[in-house]
mmCIF file of the N, C-alpha and C atoms, coordinates in Angstrom:
data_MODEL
# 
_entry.id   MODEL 
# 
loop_
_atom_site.group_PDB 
_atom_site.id 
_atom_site.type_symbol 
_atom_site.label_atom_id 
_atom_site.label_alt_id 
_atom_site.label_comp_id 
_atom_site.label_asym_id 
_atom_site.label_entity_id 
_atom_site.label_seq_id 
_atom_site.pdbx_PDB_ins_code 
_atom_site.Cartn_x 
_atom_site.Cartn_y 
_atom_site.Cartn_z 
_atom_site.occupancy 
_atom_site.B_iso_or_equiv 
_atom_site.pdbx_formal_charge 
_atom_site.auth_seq_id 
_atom_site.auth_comp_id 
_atom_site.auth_asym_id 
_atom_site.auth_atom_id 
_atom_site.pdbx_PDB_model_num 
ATOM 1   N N  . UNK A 1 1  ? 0.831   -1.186  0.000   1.00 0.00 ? 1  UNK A N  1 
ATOM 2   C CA . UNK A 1 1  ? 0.000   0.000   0.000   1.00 0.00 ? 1  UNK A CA 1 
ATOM 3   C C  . UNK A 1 1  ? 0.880   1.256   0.000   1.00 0.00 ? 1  UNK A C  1 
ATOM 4   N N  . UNK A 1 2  ? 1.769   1.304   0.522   1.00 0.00 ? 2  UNK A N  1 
ATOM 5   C CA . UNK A 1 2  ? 3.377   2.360   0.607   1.00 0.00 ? 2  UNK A CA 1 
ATOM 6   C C  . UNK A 1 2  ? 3.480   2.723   -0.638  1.00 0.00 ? 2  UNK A C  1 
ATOM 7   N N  . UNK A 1 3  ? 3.941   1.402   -1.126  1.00 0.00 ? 3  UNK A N  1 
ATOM 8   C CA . UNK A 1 3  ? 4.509   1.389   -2.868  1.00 0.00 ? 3  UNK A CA 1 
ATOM 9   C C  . UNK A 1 3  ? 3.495   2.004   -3.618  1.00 0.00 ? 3  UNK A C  1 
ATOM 10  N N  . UNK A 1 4  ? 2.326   1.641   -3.449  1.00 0.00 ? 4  UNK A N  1 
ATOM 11  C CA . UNK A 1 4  ? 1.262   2.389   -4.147  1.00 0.00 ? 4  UNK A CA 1 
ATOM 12  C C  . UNK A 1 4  ? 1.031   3.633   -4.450  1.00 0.00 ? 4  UNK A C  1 
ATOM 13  N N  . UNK A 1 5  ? 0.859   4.247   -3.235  1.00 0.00 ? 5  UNK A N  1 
ATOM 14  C CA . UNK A 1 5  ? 1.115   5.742   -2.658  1.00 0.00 ? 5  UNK A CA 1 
ATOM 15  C C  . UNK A 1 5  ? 2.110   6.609   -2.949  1.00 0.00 ? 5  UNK A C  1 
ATOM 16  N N  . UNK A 1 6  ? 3.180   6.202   -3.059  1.00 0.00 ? 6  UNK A N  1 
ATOM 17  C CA . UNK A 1 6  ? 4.562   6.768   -3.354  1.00 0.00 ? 6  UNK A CA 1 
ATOM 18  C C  . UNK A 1 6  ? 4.565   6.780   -4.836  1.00 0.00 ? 6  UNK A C  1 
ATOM 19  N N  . UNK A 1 7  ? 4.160   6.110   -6.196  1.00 0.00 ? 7  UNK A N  1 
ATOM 20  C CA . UNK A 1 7  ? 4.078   5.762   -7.163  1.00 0.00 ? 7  UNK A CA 1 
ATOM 21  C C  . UNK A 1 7  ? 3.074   6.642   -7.519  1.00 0.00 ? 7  UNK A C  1 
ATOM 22  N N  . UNK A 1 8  ? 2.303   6.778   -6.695  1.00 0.00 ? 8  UNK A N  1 
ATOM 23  C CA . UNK A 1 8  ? 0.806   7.828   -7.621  1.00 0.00 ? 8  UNK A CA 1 
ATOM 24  C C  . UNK A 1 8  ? 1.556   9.211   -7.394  1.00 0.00 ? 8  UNK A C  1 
ATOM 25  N N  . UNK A 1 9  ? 2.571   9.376   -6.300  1.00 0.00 ? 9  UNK A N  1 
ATOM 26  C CA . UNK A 1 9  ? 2.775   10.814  -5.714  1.00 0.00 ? 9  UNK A CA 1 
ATOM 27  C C  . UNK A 1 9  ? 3.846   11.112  -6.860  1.00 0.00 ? 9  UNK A C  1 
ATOM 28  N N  . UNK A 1 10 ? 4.727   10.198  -6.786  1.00 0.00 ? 10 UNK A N  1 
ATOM 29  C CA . UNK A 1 10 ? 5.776   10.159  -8.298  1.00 0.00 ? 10 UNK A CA 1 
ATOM 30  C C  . UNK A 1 10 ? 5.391   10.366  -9.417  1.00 0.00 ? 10 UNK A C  1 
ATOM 31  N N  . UNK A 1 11 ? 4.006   9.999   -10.040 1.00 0.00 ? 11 UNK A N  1 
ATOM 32  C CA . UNK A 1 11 ? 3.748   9.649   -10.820 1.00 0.00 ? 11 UNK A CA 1 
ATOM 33  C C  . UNK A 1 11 ? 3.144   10.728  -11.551 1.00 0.00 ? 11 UNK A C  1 
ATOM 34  N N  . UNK A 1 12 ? 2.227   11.661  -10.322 1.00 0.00 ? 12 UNK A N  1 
ATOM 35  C CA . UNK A 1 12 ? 1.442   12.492  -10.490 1.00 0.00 ? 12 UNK A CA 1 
ATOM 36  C C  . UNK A 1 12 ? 3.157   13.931  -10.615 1.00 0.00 ? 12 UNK A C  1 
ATOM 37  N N  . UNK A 1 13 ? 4.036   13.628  -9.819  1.00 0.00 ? 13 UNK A N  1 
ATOM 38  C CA . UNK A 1 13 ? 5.342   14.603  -9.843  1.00 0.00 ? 13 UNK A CA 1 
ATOM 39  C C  . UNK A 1 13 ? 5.974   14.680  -11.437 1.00 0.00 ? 13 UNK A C  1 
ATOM 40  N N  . UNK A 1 14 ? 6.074   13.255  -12.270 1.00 0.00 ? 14 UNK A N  1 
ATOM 41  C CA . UNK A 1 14 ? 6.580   13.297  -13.293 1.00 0.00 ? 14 UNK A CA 1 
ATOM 42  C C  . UNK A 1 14 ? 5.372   13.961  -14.357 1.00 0.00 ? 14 UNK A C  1 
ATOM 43  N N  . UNK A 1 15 ? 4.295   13.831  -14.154 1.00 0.00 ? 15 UNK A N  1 
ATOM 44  C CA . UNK A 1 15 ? 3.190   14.611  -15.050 1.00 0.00 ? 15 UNK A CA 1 
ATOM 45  C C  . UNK A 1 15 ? 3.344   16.324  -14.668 1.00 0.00 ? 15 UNK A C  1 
ATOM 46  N N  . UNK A 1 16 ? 3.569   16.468  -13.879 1.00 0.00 ? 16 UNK A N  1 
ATOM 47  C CA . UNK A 1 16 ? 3.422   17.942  -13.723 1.00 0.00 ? 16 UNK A CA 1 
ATOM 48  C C  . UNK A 1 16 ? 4.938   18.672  -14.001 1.00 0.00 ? 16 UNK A C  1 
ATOM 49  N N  . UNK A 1 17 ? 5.914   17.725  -14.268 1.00 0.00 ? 17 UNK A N  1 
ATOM 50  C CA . UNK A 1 17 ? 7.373   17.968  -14.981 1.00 0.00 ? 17 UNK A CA 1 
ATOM 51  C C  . UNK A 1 17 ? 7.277   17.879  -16.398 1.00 0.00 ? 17 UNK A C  1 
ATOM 52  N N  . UNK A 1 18 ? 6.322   17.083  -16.878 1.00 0.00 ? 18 UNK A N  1 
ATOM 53  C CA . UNK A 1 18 ? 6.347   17.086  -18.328 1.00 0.00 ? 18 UNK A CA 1 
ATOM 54  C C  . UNK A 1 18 ? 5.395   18.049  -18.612 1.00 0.00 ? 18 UNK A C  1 
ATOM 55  N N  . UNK A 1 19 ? 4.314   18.572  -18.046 1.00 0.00 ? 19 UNK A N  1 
ATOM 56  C CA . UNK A 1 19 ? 3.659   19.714  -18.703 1.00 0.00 ? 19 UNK A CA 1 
ATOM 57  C C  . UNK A 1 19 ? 4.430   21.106  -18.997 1.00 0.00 ? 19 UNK A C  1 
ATOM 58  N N  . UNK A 1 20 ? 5.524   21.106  -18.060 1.00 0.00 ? 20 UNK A N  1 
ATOM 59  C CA . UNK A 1 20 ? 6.268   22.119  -17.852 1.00 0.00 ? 20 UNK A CA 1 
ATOM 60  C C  . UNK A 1 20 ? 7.550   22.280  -19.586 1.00 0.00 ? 20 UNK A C  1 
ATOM 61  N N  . UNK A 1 21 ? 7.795   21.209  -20.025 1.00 0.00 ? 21 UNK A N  1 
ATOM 62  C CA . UNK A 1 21 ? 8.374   20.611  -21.443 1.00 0.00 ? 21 UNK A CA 1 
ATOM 63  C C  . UNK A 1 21 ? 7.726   21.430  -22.299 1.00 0.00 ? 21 UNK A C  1 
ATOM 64  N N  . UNK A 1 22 ? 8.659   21.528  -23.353 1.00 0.00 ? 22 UNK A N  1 
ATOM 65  C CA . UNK A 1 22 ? 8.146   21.731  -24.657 1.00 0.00 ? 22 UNK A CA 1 
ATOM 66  C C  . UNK A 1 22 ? 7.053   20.372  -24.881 1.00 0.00 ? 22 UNK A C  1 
ATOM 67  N N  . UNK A 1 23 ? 6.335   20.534  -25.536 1.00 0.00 ? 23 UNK A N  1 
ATOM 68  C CA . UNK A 1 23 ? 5.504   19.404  -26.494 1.00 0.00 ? 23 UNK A CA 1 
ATOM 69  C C  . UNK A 1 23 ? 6.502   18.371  -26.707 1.00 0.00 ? 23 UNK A C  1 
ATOM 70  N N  . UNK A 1 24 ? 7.499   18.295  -27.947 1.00 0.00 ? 24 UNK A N  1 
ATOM 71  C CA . UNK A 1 24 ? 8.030   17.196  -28.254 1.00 0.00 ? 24 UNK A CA 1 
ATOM 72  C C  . UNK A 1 24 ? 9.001   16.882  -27.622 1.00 0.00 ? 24 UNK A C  1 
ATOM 73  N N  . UNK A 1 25 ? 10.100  17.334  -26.554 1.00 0.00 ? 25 UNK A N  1 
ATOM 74  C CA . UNK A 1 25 ? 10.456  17.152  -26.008 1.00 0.00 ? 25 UNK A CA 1 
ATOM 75  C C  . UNK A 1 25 ? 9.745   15.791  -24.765 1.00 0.00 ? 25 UNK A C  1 
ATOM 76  N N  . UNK A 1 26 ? 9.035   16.485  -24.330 1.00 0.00 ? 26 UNK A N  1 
ATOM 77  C CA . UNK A 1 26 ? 7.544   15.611  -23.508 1.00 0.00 ? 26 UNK A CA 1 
ATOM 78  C C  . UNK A 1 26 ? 7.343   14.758  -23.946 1.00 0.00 ? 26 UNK A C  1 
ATOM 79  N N  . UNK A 1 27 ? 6.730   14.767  -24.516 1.00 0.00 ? 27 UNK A N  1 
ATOM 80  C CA . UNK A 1 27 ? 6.082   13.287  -25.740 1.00 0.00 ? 27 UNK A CA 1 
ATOM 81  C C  . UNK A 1 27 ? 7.071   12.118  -25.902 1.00 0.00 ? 27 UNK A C  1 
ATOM 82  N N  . UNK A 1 28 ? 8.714   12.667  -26.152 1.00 0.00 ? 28 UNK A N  1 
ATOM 83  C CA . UNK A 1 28 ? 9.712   11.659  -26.233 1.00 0.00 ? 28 UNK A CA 1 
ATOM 84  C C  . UNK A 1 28 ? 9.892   11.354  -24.911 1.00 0.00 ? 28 UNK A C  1 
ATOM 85  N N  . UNK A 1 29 ? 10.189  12.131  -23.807 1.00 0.00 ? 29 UNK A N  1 
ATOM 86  C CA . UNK A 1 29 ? 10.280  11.706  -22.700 1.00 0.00 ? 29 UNK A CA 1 
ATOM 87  C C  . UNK A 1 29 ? 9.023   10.576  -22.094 1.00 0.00 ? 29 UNK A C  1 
ATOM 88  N N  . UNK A 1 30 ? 7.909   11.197  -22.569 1.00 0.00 ? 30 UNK A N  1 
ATOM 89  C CA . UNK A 1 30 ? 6.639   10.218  -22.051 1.00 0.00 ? 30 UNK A CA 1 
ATOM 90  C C  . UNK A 1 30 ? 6.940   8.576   -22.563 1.00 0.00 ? 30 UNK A C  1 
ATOM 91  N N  . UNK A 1 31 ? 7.124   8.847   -23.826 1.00 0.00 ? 31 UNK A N  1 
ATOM 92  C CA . UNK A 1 31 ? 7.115   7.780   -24.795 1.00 0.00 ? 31 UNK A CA 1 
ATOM 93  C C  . UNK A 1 31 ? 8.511   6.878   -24.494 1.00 0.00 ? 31 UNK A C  1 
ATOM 94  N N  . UNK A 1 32 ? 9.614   7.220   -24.263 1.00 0.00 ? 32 UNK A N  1 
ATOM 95  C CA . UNK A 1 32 ? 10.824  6.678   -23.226 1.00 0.00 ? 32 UNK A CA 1 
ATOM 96  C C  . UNK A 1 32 ? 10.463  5.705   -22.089 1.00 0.00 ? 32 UNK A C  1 
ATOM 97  N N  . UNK A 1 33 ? 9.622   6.376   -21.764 1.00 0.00 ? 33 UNK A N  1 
ATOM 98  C CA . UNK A 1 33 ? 9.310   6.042   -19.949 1.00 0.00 ? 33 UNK A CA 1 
ATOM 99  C C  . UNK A 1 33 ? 8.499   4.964   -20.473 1.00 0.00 ? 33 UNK A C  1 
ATOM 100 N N  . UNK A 1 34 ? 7.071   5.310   -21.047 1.00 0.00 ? 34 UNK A N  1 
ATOM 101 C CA . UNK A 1 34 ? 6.465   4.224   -21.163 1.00 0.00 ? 34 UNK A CA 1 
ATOM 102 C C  . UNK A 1 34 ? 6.657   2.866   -22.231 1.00 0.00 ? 34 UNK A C  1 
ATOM 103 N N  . UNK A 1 35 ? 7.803   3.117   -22.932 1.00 0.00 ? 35 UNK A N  1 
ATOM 104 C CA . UNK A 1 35 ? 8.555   1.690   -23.424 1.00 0.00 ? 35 UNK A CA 1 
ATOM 105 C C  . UNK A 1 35 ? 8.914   0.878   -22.534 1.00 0.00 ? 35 UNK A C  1 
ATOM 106 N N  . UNK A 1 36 ? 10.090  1.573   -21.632 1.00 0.00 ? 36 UNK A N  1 
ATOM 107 C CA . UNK A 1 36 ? 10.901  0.816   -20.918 1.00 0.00 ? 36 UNK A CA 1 
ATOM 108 C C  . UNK A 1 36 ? 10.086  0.619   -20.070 1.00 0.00 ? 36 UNK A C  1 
ATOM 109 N N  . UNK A 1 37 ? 8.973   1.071   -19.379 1.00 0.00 ? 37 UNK A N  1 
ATOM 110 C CA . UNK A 1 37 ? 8.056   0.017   -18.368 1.00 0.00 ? 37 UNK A CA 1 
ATOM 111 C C  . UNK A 1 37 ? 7.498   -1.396  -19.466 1.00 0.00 ? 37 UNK A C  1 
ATOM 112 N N  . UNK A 1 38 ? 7.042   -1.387  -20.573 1.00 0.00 ? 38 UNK A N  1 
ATOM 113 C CA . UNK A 1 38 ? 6.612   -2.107  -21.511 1.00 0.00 ? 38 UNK A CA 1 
ATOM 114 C C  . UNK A 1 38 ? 7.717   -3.029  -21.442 1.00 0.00 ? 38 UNK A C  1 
ATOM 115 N N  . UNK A 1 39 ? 9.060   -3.233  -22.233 1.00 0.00 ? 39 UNK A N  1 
ATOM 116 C CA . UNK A 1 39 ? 9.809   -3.510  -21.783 1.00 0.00 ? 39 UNK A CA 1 
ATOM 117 C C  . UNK A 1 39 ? 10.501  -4.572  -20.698 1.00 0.00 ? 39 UNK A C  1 
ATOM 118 N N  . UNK A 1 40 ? 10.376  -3.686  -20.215 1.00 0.00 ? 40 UNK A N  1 
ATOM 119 C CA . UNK A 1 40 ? 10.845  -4.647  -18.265 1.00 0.00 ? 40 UNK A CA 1 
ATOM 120 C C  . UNK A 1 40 ? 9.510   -5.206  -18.090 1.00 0.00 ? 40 UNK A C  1 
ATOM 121 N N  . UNK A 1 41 ? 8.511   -5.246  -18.463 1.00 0.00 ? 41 UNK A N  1 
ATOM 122 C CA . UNK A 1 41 ? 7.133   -6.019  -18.262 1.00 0.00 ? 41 UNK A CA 1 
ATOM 123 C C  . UNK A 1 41 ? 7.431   -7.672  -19.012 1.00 0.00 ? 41 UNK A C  1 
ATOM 124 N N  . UNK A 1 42 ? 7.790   -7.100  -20.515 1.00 0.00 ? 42 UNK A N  1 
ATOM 125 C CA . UNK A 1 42 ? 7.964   -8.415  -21.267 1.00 0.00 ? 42 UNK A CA 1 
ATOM 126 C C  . UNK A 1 42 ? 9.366   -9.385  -20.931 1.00 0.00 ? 42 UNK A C  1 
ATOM 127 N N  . UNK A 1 43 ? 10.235  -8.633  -20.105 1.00 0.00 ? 43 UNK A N  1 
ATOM 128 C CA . UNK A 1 43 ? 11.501  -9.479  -19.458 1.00 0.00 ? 43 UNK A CA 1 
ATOM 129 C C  . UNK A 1 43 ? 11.146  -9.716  -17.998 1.00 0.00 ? 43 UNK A C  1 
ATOM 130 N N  . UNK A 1 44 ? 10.091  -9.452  -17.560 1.00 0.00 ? 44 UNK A N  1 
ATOM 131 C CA . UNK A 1 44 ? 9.809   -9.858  -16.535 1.00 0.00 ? 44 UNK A CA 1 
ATOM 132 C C  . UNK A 1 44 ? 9.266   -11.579 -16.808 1.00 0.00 ? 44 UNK A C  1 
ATOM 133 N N  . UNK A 1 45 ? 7.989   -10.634 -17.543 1.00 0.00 ? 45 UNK A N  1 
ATOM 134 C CA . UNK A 1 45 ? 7.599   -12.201 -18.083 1.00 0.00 ? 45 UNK A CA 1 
ATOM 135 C C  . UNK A 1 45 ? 7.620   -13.624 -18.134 1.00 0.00 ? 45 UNK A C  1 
ATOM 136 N N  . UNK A 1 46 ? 9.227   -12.920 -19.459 1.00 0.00 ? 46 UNK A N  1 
ATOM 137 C CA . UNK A 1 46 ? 9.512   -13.832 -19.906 1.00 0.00 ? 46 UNK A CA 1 
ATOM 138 C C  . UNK A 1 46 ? 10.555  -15.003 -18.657 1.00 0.00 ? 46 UNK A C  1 
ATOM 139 N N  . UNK A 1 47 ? 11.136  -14.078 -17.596 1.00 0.00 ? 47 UNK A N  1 
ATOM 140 C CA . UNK A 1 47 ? 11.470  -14.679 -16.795 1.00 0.00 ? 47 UNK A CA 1 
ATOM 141 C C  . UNK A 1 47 ? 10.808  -15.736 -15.658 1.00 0.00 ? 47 UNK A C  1 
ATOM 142 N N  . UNK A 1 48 ? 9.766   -15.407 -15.573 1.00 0.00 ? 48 UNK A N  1 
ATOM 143 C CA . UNK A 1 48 ? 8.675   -15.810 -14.690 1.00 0.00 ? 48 UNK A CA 1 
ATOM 144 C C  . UNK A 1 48 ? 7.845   -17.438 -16.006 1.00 0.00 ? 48 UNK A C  1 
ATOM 145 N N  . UNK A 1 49 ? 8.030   -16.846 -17.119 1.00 0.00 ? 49 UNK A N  1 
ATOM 146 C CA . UNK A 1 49 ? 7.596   -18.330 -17.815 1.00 0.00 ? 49 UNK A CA 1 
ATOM 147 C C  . UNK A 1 49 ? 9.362   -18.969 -17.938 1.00 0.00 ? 49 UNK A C  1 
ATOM 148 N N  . UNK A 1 50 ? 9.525   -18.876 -17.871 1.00 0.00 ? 50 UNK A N  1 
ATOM 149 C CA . UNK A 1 50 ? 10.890  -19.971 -17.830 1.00 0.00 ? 50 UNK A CA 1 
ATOM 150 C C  . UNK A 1 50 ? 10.935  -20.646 -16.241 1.00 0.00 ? 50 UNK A C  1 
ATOM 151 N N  . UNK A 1 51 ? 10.769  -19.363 -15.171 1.00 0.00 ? 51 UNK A N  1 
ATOM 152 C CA . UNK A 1 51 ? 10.788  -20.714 -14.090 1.00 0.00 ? 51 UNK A CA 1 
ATOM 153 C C  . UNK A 1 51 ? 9.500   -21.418 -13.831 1.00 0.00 ? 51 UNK A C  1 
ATOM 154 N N  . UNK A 1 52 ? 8.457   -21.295 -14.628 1.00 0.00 ? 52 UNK A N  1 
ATOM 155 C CA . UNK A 1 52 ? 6.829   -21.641 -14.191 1.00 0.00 ? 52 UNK A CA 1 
ATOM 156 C C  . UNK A 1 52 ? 7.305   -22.958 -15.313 1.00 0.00 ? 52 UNK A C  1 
ATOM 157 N N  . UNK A 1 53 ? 8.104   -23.256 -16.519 1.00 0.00 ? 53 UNK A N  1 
ATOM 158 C CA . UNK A 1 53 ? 8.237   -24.261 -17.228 1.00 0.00 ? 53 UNK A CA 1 
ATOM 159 C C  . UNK A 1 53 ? 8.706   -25.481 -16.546 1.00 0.00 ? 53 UNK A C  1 
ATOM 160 N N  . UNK A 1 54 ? 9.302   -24.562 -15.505 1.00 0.00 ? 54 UNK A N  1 
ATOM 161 C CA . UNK A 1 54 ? 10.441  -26.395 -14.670 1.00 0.00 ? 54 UNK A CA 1 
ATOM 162 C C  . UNK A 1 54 ? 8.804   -26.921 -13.612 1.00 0.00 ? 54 UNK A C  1 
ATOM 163 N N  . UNK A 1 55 ? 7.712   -25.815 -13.393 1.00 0.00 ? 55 UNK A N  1 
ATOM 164 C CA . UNK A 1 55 ? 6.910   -26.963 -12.672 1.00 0.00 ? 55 UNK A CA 1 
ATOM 165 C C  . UNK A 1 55 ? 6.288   -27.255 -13.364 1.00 0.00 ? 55 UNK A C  1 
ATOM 166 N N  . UNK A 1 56 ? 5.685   -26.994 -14.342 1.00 0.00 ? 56 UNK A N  1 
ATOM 167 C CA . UNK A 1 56 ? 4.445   -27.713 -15.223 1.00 0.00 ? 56 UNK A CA 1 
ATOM 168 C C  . UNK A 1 56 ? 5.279   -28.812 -15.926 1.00 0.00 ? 56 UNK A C  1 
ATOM 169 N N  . UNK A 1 57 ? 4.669   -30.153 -16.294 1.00 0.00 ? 57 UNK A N  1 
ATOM 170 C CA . UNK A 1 57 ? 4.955   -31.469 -16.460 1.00 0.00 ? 57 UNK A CA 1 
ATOM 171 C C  . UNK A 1 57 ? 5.256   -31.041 -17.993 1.00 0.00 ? 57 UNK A C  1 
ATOM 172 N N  . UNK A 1 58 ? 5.873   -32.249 -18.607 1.00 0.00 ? 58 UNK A N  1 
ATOM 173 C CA . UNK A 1 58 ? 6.544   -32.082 -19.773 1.00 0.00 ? 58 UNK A CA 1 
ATOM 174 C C  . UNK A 1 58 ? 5.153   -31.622 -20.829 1.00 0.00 ? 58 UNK A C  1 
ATOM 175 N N  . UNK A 1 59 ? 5.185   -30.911 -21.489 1.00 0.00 ? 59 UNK A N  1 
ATOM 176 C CA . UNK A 1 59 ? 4.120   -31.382 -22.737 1.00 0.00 ? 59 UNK A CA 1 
ATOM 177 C C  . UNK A 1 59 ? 3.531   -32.927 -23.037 1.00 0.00 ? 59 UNK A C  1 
ATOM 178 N N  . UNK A 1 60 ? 4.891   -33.231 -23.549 1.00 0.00 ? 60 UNK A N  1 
ATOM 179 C CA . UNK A 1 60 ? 4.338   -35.042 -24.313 1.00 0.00 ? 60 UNK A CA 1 
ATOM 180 C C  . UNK A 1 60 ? 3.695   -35.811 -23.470 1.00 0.00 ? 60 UNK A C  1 
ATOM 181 N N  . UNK A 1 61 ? 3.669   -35.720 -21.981 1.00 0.00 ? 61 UNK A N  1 
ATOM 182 C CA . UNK A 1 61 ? 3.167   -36.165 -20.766 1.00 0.00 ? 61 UNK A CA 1 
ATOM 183 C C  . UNK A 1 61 ? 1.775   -36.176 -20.916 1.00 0.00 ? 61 UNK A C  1 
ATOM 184 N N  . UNK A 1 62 ? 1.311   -34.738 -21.247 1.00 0.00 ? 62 UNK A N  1 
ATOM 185 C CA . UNK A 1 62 ? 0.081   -34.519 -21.309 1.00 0.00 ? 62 UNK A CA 1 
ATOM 186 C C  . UNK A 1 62 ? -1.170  -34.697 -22.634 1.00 0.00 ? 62 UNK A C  1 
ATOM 187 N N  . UNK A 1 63 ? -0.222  -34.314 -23.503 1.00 0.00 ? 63 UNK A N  1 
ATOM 188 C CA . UNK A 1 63 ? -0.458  -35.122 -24.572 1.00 0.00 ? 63 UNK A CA 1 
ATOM 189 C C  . UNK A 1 63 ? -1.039  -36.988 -24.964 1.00 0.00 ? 63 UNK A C  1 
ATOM 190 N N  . UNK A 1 64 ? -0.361  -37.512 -23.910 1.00 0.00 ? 64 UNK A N  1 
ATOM 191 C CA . UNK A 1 64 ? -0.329  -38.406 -23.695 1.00 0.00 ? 64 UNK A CA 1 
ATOM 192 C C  . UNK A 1 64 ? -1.323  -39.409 -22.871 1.00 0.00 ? 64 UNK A C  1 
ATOM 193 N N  . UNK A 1 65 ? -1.505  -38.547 -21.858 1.00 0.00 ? 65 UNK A N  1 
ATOM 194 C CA . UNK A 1 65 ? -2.784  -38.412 -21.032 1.00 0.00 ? 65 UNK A CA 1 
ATOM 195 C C  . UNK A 1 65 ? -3.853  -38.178 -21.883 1.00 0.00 ? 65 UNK A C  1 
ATOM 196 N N  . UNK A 1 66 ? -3.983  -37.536 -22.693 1.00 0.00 ? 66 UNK A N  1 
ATOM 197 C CA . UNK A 1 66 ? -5.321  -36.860 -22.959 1.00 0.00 ? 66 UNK A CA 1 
ATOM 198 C C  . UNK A 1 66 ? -5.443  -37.767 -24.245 1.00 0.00 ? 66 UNK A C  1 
ATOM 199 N N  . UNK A 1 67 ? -4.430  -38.669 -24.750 1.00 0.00 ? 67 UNK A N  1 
ATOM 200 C CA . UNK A 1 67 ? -4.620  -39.718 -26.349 1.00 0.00 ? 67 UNK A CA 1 
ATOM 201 C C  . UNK A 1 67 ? -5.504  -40.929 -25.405 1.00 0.00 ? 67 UNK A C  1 
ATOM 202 N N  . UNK A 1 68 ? -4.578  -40.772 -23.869 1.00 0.00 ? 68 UNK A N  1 
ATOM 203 C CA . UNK A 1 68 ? -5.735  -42.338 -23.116 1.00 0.00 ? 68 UNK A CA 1 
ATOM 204 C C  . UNK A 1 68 ? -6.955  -41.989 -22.928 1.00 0.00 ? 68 UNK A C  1 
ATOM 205 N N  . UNK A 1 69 ? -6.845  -40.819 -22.384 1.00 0.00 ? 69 UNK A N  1 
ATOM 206 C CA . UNK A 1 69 ? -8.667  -40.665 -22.001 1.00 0.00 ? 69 UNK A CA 1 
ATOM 207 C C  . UNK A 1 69 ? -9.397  -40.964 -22.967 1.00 0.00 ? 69 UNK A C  1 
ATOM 208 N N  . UNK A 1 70 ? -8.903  -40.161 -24.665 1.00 0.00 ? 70 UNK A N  1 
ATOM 209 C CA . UNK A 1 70 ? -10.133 -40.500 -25.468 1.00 0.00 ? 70 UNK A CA 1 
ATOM 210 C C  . UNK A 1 70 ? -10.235 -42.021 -25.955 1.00 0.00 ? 70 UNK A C  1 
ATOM 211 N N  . UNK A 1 71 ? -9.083  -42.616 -25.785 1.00 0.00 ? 71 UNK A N  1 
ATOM 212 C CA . UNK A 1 71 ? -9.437  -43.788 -25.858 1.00 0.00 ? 71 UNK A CA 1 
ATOM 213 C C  . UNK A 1 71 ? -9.870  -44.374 -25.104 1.00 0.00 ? 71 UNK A C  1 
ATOM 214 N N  . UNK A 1 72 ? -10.143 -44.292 -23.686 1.00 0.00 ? 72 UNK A N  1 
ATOM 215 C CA . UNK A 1 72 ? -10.997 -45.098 -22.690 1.00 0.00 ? 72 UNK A CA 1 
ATOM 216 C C  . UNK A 1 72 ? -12.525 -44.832 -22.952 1.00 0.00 ? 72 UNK A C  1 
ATOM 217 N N  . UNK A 1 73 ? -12.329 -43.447 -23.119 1.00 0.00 ? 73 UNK A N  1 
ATOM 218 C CA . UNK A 1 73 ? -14.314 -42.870 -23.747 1.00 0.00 ? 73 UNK A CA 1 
ATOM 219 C C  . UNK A 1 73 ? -14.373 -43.361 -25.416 1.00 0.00 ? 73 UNK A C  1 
ATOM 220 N N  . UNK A 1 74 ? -13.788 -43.857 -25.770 1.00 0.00 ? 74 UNK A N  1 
ATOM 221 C CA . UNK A 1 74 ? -14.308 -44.277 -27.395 1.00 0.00 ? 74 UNK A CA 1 
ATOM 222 C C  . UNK A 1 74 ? -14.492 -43.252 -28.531 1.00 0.00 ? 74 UNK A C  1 
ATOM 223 N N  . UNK A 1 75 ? -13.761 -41.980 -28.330 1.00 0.00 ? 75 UNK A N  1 
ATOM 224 C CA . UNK A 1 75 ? -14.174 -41.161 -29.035 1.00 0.00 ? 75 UNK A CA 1 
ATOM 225 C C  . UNK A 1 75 ? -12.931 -40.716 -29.531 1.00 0.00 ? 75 UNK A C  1 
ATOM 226 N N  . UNK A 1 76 ? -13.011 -40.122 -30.764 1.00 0.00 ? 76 UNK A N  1 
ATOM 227 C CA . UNK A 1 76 ? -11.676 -39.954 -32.352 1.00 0.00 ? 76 UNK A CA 1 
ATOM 228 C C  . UNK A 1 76 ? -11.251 -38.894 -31.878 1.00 0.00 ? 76 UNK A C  1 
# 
């Protein structure tokens, strides 16, 4: 809830620094900022699916599972 708070107060501090900007100046700065959060979102990610891969069971496992079931129910 800290982090929260501190982030809107920052957040609302960096908006009232960029109004103060030229236009395009601003805009690149805005557009900076909000890549690199974009960014560190998709390397976050991608980090978080690489260690979520070592618990979920192999693919072919499941695959495999799911060729018996339909063959125990009789269906193609």
């Amino acid at each position: 809830m800290k982090y929260l708070f501190i982030s809107m107060i920052l957040a609302g501090g960096l908006g009232i620094i960029l109004i103060m900007f030229e236009p395009i100046f601003a805009g690149l700065l805005a557009f900076g900022i909000v890549g690199g959060c974009i960014f560190r979102g998709v390397f976050l990610l991608e980090k978080i699916n690489k260690k979520l891969t070592v618990l979920v069971p192999d693919k072919n496992k499941v695959i495999e599972a799911y060729e018996k079931y339909k063959d125990e129910k009789g269906e193609i």
